[in-house]
N, C-alpha and C positions, 0 to 999 in steps of 0.2 A: 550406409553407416550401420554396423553391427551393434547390438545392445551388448554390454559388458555382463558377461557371468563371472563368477567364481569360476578358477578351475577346478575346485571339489565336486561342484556340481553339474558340470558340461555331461552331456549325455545323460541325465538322470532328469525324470519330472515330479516334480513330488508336488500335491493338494499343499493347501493352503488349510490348514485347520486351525479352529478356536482352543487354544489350550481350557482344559477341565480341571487342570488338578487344583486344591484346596484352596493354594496360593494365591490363587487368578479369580474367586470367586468372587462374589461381591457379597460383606457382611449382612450379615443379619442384622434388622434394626435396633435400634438400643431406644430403649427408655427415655425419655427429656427428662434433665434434673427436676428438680423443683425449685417454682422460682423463690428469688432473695427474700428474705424475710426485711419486715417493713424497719425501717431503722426507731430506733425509740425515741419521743422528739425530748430532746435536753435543755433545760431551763437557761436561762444565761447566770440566774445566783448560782452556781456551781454545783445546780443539777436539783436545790430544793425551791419547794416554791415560798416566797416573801407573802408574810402578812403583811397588814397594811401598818401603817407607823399610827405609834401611841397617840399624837397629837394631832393624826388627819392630813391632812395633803395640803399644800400651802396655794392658797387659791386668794392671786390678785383681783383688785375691784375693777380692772381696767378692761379684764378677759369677762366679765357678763357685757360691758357695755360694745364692745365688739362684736358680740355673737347679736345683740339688739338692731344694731345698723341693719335698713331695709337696703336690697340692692336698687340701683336705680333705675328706672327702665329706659332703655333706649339708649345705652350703657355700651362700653364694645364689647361686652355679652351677650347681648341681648339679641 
């Protein structure tokens, strides 16, 4: 079994050469951007910050006595 040539090339040998020209080079490195700038953290009051209210923060008697309860030991925590 014969290897298929072109017939442009039958009778001719020609080297295998690495092309040179510009095209084929491999660039020259570039720079890395710079990375992203940090995003700026935004309030949820529509970006100002809230003072606290004229009359104070409405605080049930029911919320001290719950923070007070000891856990129990031997608990399904525990």
């Amino acid at each position: 079994m014969e290897a298929y040539q072109r017939p442009e090339m039958e009778g001719e040998e020609e080297d295998c050469l690495t092309p040179k020209s510009r095209e084929f080079r491999i660039p020259a490195v570039q720079p890395c951007p710079p990375p992203p700038k940090k995003k700026r953290e935004q309030h949820v009051a529509g970006g100002k910050k809230r003072d606290p209210p004229k009359n104070g923060y409405f605080h049930h008697p029911d919320i001290d006595a719950l923070f007070r309860l000891k856990p129990q030991r031997g608990g399904a925590y525990a």
